[in-house]
N, C-alpha and C positions, 0 to 999 in steps of 0.2 A: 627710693622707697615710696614717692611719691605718687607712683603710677599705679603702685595696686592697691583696689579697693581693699580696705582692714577692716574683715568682720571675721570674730570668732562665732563659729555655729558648735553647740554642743548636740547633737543626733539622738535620738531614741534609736536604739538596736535590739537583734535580739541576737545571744549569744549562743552557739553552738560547740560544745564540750568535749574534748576526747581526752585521751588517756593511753602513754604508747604500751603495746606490748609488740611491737615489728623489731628484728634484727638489725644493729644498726648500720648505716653507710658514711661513707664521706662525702661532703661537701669536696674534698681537693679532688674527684676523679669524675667532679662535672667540672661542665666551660660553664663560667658564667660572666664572660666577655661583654656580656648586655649589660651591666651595672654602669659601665664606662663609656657607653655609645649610645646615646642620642636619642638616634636614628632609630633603635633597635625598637624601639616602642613609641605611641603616644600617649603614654600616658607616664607621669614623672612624679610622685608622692617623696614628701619629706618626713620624714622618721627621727624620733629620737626617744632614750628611755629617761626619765626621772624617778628615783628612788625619794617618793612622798617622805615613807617615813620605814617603819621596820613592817608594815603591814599592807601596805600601796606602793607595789611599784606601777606606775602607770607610761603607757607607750601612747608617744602623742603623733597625728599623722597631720599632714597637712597637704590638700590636694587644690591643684591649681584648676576650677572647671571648667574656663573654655578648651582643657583638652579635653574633658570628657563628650560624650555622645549622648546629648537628648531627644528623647520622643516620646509622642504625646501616646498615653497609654488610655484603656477605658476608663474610666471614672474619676479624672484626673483632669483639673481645669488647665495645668500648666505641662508643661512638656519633662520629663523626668529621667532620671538618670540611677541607674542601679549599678553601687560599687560593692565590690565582696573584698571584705578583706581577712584574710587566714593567716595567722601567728601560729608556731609551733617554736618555744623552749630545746634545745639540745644541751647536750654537756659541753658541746665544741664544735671549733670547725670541721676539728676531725673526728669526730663521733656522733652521730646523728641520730643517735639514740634518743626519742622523745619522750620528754617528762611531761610536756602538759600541751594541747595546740586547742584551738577554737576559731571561728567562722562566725563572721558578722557581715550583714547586709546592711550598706545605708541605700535609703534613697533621698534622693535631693533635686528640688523643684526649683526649675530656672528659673532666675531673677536675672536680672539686665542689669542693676547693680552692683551684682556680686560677682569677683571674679578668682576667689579662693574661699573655702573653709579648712575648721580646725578641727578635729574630735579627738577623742582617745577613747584608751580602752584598760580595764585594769587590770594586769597581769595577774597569774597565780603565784602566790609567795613559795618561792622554791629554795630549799635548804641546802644550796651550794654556795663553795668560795667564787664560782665562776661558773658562766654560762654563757650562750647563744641563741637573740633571740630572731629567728628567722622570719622575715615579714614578706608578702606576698598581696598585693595590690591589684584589683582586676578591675579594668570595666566592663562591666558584663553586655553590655551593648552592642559596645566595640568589638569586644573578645581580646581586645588587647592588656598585657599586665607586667609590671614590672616589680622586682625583689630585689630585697635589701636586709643584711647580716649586722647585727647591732650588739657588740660584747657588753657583757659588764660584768663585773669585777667586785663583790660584795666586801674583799676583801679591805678595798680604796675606801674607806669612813670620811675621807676629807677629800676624794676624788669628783670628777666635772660632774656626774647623772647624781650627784646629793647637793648639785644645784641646779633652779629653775629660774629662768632670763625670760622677763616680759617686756613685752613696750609698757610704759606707764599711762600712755593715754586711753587704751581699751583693752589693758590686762590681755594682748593676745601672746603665746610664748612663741620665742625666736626659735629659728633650727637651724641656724648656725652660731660660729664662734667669732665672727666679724659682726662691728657693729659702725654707726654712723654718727657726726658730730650732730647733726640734727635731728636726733632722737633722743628721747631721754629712759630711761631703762628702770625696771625692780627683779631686782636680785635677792630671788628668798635660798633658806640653807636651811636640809632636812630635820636640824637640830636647833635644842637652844642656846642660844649662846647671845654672848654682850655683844662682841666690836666683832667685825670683818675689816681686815687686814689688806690694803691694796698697793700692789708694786709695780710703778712705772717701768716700763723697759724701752728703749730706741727699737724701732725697725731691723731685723736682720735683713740686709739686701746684697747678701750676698749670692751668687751665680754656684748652682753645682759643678761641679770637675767632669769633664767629660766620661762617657761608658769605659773610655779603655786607658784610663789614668791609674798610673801607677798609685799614686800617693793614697794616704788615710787621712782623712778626715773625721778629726775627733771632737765630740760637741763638749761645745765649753758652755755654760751658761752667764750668761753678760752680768756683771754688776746694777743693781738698779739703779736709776735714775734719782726717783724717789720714793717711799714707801709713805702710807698716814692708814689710818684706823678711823672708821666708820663705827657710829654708834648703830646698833642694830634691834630691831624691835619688829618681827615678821617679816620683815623685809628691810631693804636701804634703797635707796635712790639713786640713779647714779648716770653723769653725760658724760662720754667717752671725748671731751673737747679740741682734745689734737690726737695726731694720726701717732700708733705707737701699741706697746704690748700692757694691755692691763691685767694683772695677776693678780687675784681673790684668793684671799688662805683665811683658815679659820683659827689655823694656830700655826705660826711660821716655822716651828721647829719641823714641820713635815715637810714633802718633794711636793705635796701632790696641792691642788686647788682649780677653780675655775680661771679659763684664759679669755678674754672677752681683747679682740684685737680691732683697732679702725687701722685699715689698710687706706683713707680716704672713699670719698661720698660717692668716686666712680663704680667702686668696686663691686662686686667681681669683673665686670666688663669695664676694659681698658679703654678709653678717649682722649686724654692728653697725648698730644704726639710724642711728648719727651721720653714717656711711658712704652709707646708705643715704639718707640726708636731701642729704648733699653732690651728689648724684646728679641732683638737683632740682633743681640750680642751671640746668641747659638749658633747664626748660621755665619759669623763674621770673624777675621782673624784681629788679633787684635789692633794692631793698626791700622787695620780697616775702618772696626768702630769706631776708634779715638778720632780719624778721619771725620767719621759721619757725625761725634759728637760736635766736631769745631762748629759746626757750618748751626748759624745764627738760625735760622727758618727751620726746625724739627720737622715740621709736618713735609717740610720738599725736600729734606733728607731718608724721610721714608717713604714719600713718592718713589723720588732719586733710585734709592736702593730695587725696589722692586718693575720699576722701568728699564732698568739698567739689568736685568736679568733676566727681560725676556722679550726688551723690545717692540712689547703689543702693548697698546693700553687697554685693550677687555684682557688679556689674558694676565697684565697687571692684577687689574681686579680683582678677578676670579684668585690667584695667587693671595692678595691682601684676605680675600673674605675666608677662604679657609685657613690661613697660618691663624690669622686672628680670633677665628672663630674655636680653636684650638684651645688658644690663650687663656679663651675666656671658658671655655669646659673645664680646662686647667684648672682654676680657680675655682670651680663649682666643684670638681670631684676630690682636690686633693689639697684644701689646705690647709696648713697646720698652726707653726706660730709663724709661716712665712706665706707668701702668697702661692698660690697654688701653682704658677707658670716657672718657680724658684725652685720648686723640690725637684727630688730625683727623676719622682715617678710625672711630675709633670711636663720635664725638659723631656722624655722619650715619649712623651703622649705630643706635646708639640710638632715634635720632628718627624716620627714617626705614625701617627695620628693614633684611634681607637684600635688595643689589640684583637688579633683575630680570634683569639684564645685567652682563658685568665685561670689558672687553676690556682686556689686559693687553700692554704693549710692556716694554724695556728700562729701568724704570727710572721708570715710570708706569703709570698707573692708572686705567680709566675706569670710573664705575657711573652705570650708565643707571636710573631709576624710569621706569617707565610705567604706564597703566593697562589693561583688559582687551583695548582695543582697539588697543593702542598709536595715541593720539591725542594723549593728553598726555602730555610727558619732562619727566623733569629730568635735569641730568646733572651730574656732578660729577669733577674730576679731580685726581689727587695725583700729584705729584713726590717721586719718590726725592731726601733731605737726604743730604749725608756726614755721620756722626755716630759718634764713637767709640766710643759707648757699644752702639751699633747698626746692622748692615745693614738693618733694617725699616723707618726714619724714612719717614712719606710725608707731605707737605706737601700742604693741599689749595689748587688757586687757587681765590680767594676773589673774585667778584662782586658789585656793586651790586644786581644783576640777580637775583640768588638770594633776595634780599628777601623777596618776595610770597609764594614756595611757602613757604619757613623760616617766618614766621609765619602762615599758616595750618597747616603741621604743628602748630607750637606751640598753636594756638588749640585745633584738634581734639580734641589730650591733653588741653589745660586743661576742653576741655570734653564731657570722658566717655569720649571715641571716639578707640581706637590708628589713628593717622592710614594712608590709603593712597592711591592717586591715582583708584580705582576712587569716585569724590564725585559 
């Protein structure tokens, strides 16, 4: 956390209003495979909603600036950068029927300082159990922009967006659900209330079942650790001290609460080799692994591993820098109460990399592979889990049938080459 400049900037905007009367569409019958890939843009905005109170819900955005594009304009001492950002309200993923959308322009004047700001924007109070708010990020410079789908659920009163997670040292809010031992955090809740309720949990680390595994897997939720009760008065305080699942409820007789997790201070990017080696476990049988685990020097067991299948040290390399690089998108796009390279959806974005295709309904998930011709697919699909810990849980269904591609992905890695369907 160390590396980037912490400044919250709140923007002067001006807001631009509509109001739908258009037919509606679905969200599932576009590709929006960019959410997942990188590459697809440069420009990468973090998004989240908090539910202030019963009259403020406010969407907080957070842009990283040196990917934007500045220039110097007339009358303008410093060199500047114009982002548009357009929100529109749906009923759903699959009805896109708009209740309320609006356009805001920032501009924002280079500083050699700053390498992120924070604004938001306050939504319209809209009188659904549930909604979709579609956000839409642009540099207008660039012409480059990227989107992003953000539910919520009016229904949830003790659910994660009716709480807000800042740093305590310059009140800026986080936009994620991992945090660090060397931070220390304030955690406000839209209501009032005496004590906030917190439940230790151990690490789930455990490994998904492959694509074409018979078996079910059925979530159990772990006994806590420990539980204790914060005194509350606008906020509480709070240092996530060791690596583990922290659970925030306001009254424990409910599922739902805030999940605030320290996966440790690397994370999301992996750098211990042990870590590094565990990662291995996908493309390796098991006494393979248990092999590579014996051997005392991790980091020359993952040397080892990726030398030994393919015999070049650049093409070693190159092999380490994309699996890993994977790993660590993994983590940034999909994690839940486990780390993002653990879940379903993150072991087929590993092995398989960014889908070519993502068609996206209510609550599911489709990622299509194909090759240049689209000749050959694969496809693969996840189901939204209820899960306390998190609205992200996507379950993938698992086939017999998915066999054949999974180990030839597997083979391709073992044997030199980052696998793709172009063969």
């Amino acid at each position: 956390m160390g590396n980037l400049n912490k400044l919250l900037i709140f923007i002067s905007f001006i807001l631009i209003f509509g109001c739908a009367t258009i037919a509606p569409t679905t969200i599932s019958e576009k590709n929006i495979a960019a959410i997942y890939n990188p590459s697809s843009t440069t420009i990468h905005p973090k998004l989240f909603v908090y539910n202030k109170d019963t009259e403020n819900t406010l969407l907080y955005i957070y842009l990283y600036t040196p990917e934007l594009l500045f220039l110097q304009t007339s009358g303008s001492t410093l060199p500047t950068s114009k982002v548009k950002i357009y929100y529109k309200i749906i009923e759903s993923i699959d009805n896109e029927t708009i209740i309320d959308s609006a356009t805001t322009y920032l501009s924002i004047k280079k500083n050699a300082t700053q390498t992120s700001m924070i604004t938001f924007l306050k939504l319209k109070t809209v009188d659904l159990d549930k909604y979709v708010v579609q956000v839409l990020v642009k540099d207008e410079y660039r012409k480059k922009s990227n989107i992003a789908f953000i539910e919520v659920d009016n229904t949830e009163k003790f659910g994660e967006k009716n709480f807000l997670v800042s740093y305590a040292d310059d009140l800026r809010p986080t936009f994620n659900n991992y945090a660090y031992s060397s931070e220390n955090y304030l955690i406000e809740f839209n209501k009032n209330i005496e004590k906030l309720y917190v439940s230790y949990f151990k690490l789930d680390n455990s490994l998904p079942l492959p694509p074409f595994s018979t078996k079910f897997e059925k979530l159990i939720y772990p006994e806590a650790d420990s539980t204790w009760a914060l005194d509350y008065s606008g906020n509480v305080s709070f240092k996530p001290e060791k690596v583990g699942i922290y659970f925030f409820q306001t009254d424990t007789t409910v599922m739902k609460g805030k999940t605030i997790i320290n996966f440790g201070d690397e994370y999301p990017i992996l750098q211990k080799s042990a870590t590094l080696l565990k990662t291995l476990e996908y493309l390796t049988t098991t006494d393979e692994f248990e092999d590579l685990s014996k051997i005392e020097n991790k980091k020359l067991a993952v040397d080892n591993f990726w030398l030994n299948s393919t015999q070049d040290e650049n093409q070693a390399k190159e092999l380490i820098r994309i699996y890993y690089n994977r790993v660590m998108f993994a983590n940034i796009y999909f994690t839940t109460y486990k780390e993002g390279w653990k879940t379903d959806r993150g072991m087929i974005y590993i092995v398989f990399g960014p889908p070519k295709i993502v068609n996206k309904k209510d609550g599911y998930e489709k990622w299509i592979y194909s090759d240049s011709k689209s000749v050959k697919t694969v496809e693969y699909e996840f189901f939204k889990r209820e899960n306390k810990f998190t609205e992200e849980d996507y379950v993938l269904k698992r086939d017999l049938a998915q066999k054949n591609y999974w180990q030839y992905a597997i083979e391709t890695w073992r044997g030199g080459s980052i696998f793709s369907l172009d063969y």
